[in-house]
C-alpha positions in Angstrom: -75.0 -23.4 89.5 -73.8 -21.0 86.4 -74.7 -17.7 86.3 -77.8 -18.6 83.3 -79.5 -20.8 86.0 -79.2 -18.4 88.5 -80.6 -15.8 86.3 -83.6 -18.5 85.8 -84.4 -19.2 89.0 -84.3 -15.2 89.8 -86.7 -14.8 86.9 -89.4 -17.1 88.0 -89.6 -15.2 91.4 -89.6 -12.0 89.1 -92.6 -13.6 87.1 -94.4 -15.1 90.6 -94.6 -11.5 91.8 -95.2 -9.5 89.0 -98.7 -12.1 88.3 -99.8 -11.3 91.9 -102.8 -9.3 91.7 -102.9 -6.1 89.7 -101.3 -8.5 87.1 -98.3 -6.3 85.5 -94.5 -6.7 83.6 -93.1 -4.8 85.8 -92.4 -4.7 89.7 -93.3 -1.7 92.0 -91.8 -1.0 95.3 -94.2 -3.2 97.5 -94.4 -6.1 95.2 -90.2 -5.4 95.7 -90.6 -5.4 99.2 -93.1 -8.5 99.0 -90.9 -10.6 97.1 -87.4 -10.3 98.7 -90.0 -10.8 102.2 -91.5 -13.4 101.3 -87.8 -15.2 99.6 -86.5 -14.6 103.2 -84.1 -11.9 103.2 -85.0 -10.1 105.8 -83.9 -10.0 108.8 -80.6 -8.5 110.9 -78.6 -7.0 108.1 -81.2 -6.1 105.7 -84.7 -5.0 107.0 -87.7 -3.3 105.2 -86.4 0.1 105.0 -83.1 -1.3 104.1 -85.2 -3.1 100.4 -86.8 1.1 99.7 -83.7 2.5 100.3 -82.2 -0.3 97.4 -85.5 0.1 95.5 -85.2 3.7 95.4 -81.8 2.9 94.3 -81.9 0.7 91.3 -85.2 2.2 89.8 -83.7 5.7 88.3 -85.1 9.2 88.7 -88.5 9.6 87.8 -89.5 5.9 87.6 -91.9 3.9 90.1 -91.0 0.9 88.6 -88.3 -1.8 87.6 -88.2 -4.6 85.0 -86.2 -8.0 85.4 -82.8 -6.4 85.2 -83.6 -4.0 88.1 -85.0 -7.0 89.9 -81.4 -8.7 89.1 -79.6 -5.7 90.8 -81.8 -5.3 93.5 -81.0 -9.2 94.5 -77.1 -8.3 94.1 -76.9 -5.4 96.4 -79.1 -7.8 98.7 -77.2 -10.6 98.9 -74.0 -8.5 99.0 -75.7 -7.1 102.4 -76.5 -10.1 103.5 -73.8 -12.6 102.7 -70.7 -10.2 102.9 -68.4 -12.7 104.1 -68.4 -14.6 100.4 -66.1 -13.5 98.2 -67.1 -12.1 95.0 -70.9 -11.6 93.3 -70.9 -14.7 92.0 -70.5 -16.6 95.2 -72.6 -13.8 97.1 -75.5 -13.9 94.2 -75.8 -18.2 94.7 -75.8 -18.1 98.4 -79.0 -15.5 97.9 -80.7 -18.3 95.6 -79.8 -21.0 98.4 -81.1 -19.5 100.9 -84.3 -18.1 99.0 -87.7 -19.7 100.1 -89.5 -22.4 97.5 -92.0 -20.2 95.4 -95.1 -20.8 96.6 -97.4 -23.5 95.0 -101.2 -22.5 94.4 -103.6 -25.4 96.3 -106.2 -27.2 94.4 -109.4 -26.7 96.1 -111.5 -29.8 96.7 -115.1 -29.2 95.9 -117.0 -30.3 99.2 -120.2 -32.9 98.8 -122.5 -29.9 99.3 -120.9 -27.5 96.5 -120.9 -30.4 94.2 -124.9 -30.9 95.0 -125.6 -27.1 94.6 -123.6 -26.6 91.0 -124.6 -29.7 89.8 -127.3 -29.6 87.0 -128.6 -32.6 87.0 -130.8 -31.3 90.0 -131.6 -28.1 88.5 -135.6 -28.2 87.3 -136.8 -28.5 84.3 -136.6 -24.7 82.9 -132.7 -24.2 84.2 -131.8 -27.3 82.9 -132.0 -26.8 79.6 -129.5 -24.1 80.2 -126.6 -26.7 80.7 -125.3 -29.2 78.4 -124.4 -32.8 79.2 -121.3 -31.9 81.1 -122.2 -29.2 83.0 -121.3 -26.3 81.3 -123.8 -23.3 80.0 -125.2 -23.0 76.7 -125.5 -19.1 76.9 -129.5 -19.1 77.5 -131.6 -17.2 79.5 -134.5 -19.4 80.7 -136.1 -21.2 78.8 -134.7 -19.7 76.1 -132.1 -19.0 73.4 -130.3 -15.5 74.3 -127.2 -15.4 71.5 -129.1 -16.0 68.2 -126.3 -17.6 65.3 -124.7 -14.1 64.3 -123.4 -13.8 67.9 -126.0 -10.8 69.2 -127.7 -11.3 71.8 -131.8 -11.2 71.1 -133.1 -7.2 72.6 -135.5 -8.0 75.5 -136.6 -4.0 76.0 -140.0 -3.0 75.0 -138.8 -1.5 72.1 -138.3 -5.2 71.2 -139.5 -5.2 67.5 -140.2 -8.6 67.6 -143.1 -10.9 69.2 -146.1 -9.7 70.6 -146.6 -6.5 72.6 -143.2 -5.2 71.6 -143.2 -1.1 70.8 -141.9 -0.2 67.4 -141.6 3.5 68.7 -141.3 5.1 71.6 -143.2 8.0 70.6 -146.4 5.6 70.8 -146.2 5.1 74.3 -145.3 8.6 75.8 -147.6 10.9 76.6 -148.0 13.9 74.4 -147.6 17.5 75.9 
């Protein structure tokens, strides 16, 4: 492996964990601590207080975060803990991709016989169902009824409605006067 894959491969872990939920560029401490966990890297000669005291390290004074590059040095000073015995970063840096677990891979979820029966329109009645279109998805109406008119607003249902009968132009027609 050349050092550009090895950069690659460290990026999509970097990517991976910066997605995970609040959804960011940058990685704080716990996603940190998350990732190099979850990569399996610790263990005897590096443990959780061991990745904040190299978080701490690489992120600067007055920062809570780190990009990619930080990410980058954070793996070195890892794999230079945990695989002293090779000789040099390069060979240190590529026995820490080696020995990193395979990112995760997000499980398609098959759709039981009984959630397919409840979302499926076809046995909606008759006023929801002209809320579908042939293939399932909505046509943006409330029932019965269109609710985004052709400019994109969507129609005002209050009883200040203007519009069909009963609506109230004004308010002042309805309150009571003191």
């Amino acid at each position: 492996m050349s050092e550009d894959s090895d950069v690659d491969v460290l990026a999509k872990y970097f990517d991976y964990y910066c997605k995970r939920a609040p959804a960011t560029t940058v990685m704080n401490g716990s996603k940190f601590r998350k990732a190099i966990k979850d990569m399996g890297h610790v263990g005897k000669r590096c443990s959780s207080n061991d990745l904040d005291l190299i978080f701490a390290k690489i992120k600067g004074k007055g920062k809570q975060t780190i990009d990619f590059d930080g990410f980058f040095e954070g793996c070195k000073l890892i794999a230079a803990k945990n695989h002293a015995k090779k000789k040099g970063e390069d060979a240190q840096i590529l026995a820490f991709i080696k020995k990193s677990k395979a990112l995760p891979q997000k499980k398609k979820k098959k759709q039981d016989a009984v959630t397919a029966r409840l979302t499926d329109p076809k046995n909606f009645g008759a006023g929801y169902k002209q809320r579908f279109n042939e293939d399932g998805t909505g046509k943006g109406q409330l029932f019965g009824e269109e609710a985004i008119l052709d400019s994109g607003k969507v129609k005002d249902k209050g009883i200040l409605a203007s519009s069909g009968s009963g609506g109230v132009g004004d308010i002042q027609t309805i309150l009571r006067p003191d």
